[in-house]
C-alpha positions, -999 to +999 in steps of 0.1 A: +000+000+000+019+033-011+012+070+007+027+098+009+055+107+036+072+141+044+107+137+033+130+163+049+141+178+017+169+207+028+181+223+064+196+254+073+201+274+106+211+305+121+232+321+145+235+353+167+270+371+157+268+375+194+289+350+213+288+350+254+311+327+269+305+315+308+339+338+314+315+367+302+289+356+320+313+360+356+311+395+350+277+405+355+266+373+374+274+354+406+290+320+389+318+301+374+330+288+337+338+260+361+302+255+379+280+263+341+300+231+327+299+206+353+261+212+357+253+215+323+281+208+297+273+247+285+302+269+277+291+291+254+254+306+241+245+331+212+224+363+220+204+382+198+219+420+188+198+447+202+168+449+178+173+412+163+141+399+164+128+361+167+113+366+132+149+375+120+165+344+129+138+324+114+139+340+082+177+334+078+172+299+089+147+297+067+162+305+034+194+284+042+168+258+042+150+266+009+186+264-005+192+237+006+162+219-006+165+237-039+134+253-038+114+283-045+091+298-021+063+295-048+063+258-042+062+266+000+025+259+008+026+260+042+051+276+072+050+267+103+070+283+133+076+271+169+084+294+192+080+310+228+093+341+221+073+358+191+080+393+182+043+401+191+015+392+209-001+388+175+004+385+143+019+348+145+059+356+137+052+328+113+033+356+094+062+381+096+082+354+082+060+350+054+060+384+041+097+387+044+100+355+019+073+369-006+049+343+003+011+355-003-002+327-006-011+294+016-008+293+054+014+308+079+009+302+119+025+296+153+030+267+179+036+272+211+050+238+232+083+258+244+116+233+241+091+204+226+081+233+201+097+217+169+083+181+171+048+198+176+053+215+146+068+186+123+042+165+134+018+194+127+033+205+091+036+165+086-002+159+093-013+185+067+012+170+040-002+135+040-038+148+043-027+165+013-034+200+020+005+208+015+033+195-010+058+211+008+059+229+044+090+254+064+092+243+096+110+269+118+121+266+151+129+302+167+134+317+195+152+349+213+149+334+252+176+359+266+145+382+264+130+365+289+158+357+311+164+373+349+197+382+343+197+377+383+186+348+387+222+325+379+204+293+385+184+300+351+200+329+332+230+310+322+213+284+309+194+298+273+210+313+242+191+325+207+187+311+176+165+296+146+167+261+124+145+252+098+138+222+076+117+220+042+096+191+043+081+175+008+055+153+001+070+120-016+051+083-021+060+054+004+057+020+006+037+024+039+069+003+060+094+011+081+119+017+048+102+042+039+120+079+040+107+105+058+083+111+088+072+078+101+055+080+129+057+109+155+043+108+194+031+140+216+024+145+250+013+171+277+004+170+309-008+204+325-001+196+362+034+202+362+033+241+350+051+252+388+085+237+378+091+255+344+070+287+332+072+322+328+058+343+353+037+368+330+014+374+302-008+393+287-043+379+306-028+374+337+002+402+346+004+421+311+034+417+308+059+396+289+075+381+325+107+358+335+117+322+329+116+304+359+123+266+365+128+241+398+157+224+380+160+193+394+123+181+391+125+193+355+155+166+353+135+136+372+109+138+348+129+149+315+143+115+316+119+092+324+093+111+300+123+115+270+131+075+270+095+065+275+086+084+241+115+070+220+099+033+230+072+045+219+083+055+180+103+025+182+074+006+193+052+020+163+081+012+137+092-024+145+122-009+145+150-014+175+176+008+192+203-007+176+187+004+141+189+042+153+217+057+135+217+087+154+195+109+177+193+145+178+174+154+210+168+189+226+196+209+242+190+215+278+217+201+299+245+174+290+231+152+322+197+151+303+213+137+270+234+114+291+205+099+314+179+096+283+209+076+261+217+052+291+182+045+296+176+036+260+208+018+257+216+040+234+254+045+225+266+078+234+283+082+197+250+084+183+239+116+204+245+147+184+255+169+210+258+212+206+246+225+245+283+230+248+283+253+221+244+269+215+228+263+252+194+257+256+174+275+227+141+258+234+126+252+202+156+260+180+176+232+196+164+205+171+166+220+141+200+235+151+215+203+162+200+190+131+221+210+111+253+209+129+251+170+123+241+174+084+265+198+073+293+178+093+283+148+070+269+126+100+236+120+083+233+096+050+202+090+033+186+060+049+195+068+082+173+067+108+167+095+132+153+102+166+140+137+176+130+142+209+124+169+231+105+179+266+093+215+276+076+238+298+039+225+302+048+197+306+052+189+272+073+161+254+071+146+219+095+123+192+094+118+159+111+090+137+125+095+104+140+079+076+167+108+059 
């Protein structure tokens, strides 16, 4: 039985010029190089210039993507950005993003699922293309979280950087099996209970304002792993495919223990964790898509392969998705 899967079809990402080490950091907040790294494996994080907006990194991400892919945005039908940090209230960024492409046509909108942001919207953007209503869909993930940072708070504030991937995905035929490329299967999850242990402390309906990140780490950590390995079974499960046939997984960004944990509880091997906390931070919904990109243009993905995204968020939320490159 043939149908149609969404083939990733090009990558690209982007980059704040602006590079703040944990030495930086020292100067304008009560830590260490030494404390950042053992905690979290982070020693470095991009910021957003003064003015850069969320919608600015996702439009650079985005056209390194429809390069990539080798396609015009007459043939994008459908863009869809995950973020927590959109330049406005409303219009969804994905909108602004849009217009700056010279897209006036199809749809354009937002997710919101903070770090799990990007699965959401694969699964989203992959839901439309085998219902047909898209050939081929931007998926952005974007965000500008050192806006939303207490730049005295250390236990938080050194945590985040900025930054934007993107991936064109394109309707092709499948066999309906696990050989198939592209998207093939994808699991979400939320569960509202847990909102106390990772939120921002504003908004527009409740404090009118745009608010700080705050987070009870280690909680966040007990349940980051558990939930992370317990949605991987679950793709594998769907697949009939094994660990051992994961050729590598690119999960979310938020702390080195977290990647380490999640890969010893799969029995996954370390090797086949793409790893860039050290370098970007935590970006939230960017992570993915940036990782992604790091791992493809340092030739570590071959058509065929089979990848793992994975990521948990404020919300809770937590998702994976399994594809075939």
């Amino acid at each position: 039985m043939t149908l149609i899967r969404s083939v990733v079809s090009g990558c690209g990402s982007y980059l704040p010029e602006n590079v703040v080490t944990n030495e930086q950091l020292t100067e304008r907040v009560d830590t260490t190089d030494e404390w950042i790294i053992e905690r979290t494996g982070i020693r470095q994080r991009h910021i957003a210039a003064e003015g850069e907006k969320t919608s600015d990194l996702a439009i650079e991400a985005a056209k390194r993507a429809m390069l990539d892919a080798d396609i015009a945005i007459d043939d994008i039908d459908l863009i869809v950005v995950a973020t927590a940090t959109p330049d406005q209230t409303f219009p969804a960024t994905a909108t602004r993003v849009q217009a700056a492409l010279g897209m006036h046509h199809g749809a354009a909108f937002d997710v919101q699922a903070v770090c799990s942001g990007f699965v959401y919207a694969l699964a989203t953007a992959d839901n439309y293309i085998k219902a047909g209503q898209a050939r081929n869909a931007l998926v952005i993930g974007a965000e500008t979280f050192s806006r939303i940072l207490d730049w005295e708070d250390r236990t938080t504030c050194v945590l985040f950087g900025d930054g934007a991937g993107a991936v064109v995905l394109s309707a092709e035929e499948g066999e309906g099996n696990n050989t198939d490329r592209g998207i093939l299967t994808s699991h979400l999850h939320s569960d509202g209970r847990y909102n106390e242990l990772l939120y921002v402390d504003g908004g527009p309906s409740s404090t009118q304002s745009t608010g700080y990140l705050r987070m009870k780490g280690r909680e966040v950590f007990r349940h980051a792993v558990v939930n992370l390995a317990s949605v991987v079974k679950e793709c594998l499960d769907a697949t009939g495919l094994e660990s051992d046939d994961v050729d590598l997984v690119v999960p979310h960004q938020a702390n080195q223990r977290i990647l380490d944990g999640t890969a010893r509880k799969l029995g996954i091997d370390r090797e086949k964790i793409v790893v860039t906390v050290d370098q970007h931070a935590n970006t939230s919904a960017a992570s993915i898509p940036l990782a992604l990109d790091v791992a493809y243009k340092e030739g570590r993905i071959s058509r065929g392969d089979v990848l793992i995204l994975e990521a948990m968020g404020g919300g809770f939320t937590w998702g994976a998705c399994l594809l075939r490159w």
